[in-house]
N, C-alpha and C positions, 0 to 999 in steps of 0.2 A: 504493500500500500504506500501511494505516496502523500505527504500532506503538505498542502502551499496556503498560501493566503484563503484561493479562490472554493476550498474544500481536499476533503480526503476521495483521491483517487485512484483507482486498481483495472489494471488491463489484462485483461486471461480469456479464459473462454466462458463461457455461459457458468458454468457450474462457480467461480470467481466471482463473477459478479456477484450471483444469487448470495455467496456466501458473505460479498461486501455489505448488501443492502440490509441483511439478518444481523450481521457485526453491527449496523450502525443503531438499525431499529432497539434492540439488545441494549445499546447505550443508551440512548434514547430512555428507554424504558428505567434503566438503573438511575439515572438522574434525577427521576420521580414526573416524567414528561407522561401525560397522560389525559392525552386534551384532543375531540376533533383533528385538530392539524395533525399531530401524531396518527390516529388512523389514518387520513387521507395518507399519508406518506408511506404509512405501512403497508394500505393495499394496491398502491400504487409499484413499491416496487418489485422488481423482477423475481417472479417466483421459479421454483425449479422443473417445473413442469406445463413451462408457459413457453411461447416463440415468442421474438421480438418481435418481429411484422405482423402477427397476428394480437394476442392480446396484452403485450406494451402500447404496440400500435392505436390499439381500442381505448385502451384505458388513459393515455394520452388525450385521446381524441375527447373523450369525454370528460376529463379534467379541466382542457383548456377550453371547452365552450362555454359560449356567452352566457352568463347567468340571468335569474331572473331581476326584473326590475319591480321599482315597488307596486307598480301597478299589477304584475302577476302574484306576487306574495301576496298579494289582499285577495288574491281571485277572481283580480275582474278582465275581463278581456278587453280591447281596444273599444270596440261596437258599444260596450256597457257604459264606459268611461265617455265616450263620446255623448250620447243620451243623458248622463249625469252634469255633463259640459251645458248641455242646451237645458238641462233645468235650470239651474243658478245659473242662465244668461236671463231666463225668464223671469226668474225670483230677482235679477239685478235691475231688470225695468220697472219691474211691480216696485221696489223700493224707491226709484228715482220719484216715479208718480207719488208715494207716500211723503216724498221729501227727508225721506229718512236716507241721506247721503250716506254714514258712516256704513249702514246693514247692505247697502248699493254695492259698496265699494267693496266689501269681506265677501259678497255673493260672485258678481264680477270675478275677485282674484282667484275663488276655487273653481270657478269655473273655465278661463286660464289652467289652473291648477291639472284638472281632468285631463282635458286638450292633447297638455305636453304630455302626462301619465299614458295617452293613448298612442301618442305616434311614439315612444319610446316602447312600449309594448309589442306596436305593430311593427318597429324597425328589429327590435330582439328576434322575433319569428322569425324573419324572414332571410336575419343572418344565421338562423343555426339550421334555416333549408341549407345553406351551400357550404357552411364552413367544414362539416364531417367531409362532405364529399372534396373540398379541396384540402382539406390537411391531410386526406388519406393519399389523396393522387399527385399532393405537388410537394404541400412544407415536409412529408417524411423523407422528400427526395433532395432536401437541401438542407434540414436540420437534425440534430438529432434527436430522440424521444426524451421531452423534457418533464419535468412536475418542478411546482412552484408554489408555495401559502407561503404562511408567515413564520412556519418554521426552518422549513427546510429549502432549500434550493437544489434538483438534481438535474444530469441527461446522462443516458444511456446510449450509445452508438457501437454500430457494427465499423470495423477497421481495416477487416481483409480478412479473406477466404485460403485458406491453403489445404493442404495433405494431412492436415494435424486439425482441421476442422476452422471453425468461425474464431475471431478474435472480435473482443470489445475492451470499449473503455468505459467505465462506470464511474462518474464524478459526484456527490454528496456535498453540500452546503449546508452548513448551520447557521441560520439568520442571525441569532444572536451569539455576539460572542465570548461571553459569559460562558451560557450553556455549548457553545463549539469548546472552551476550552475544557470543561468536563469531560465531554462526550472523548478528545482526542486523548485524555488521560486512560480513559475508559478503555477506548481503542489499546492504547501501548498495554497496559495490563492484558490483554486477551493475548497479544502478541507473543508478550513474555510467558506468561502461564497456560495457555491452552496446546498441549502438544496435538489437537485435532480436533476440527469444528465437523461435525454432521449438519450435512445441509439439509434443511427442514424439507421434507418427502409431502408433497398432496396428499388429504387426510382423505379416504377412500369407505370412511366405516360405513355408511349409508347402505354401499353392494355390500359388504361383509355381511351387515346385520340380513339385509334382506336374504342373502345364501344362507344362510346358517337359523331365519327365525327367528332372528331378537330383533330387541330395540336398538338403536344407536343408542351411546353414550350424548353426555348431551356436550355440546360442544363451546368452548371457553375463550372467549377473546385476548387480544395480544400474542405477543408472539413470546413463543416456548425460549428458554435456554435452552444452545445445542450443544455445549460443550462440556468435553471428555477432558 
């Protein structure tokens, strides 16, 4: 592993990386980091039983789409907001006529208010029609597969194909650096003490139980320590 300003990064083949993003998660976790951001990152990185093209690709793709704006977190769609726009224009003349200027003018402004809630609505749709279909066909052909909050900063990228299989490089950022300089403390201790990391194996008991008749176990959030 190498560590610079920009993060801790590791170049090897798939099963490397897998083992970088568990290393960091692992830290993460030991730090007492255990918030949103932290899932997002955890399910975000490269698992052992995943392809890069295929579900880094996806899950990229769906991390860095357009989120919702406040007019969809309230539930209301553009058409609704618009309709709500032409009440409070209506409620805004009704007060002019009352002479009641100040209730005119607070009617007026949400109704304003709605308007922009609606074309910002209507403009979100409409970017996350095309953005899947161009990140998948164009940015994965110029960038690498990135994730980003406010914890963590990463990218993963393929580097070259040979006789010995795929190479990558896997890059990790810690936003703050406070908790980066924990986390790389973290890091050197596994270094020194762990004479071997088991890379976390896809949990399969679902088939098991159903061959075998049982229930599955019930299953436990975070990610396991691997180490021997």
């Amino acid at each position: 592993m190498e560590e610079s300003i920009s993060g801790f990064k590791v170049r090897g083949d798939w099963g490397d990386i897998v083992e970088h993003g568990e290393r960091i998660a692992l830290a993460l976790r030991e730090t007492g980091t255990d918030d949103d951001a932290f899932y997002e990152f955890d399910d975000w990185r490269p698992k052992s039983h995943e392809r890069i093209d295929e579900d880094v690709s996806e899950k990229t793709a769906e991390q860095a789409s357009v989120g919702e704006g406040e007019g969809e977190q309230a539930g209301k769609t553009p058409g609704g907001d618009l309709q709500t726009a032409g009440e409070k224009l209506t409620e805004s003349y009704e007060k002019v006529e009352e002479n009641d200027t100040e209730s005119a003018m607070e009617s007026w402004g949400e109704s304003i208010g709605h308007v922009a809630r609606a074309a910002d609505s209507a403009s979100r749709k409409a970017l996350r029609k095309v953005e899947d279909t161009v990140y998948r066909k164009v940015m994965t052909q110029m960038a690498p597969y990135y994730f980003d909050n406010e914890l963590v900063s990463a990218n993963v990228q393929e580097v070259g194909r040979g006789e010995n299989g795929e190479t990558f490089v896997f890059e990790v950022n810690v936003n703050d650096d406070e908790l980066k300089d924990e986390v790389s403390d973290i890091l050197a201790d596994y270094e020194s003490e762990i004479d071997r990391w088991h890379v976390e194996a896809e949990k399969r008991t679902k088939d098991v139980a159903a061959a075998e008749g049982v229930e599955p176990p019930a299953e436990e959030g975070g990610p396991d320590s691997t180490m021997t």
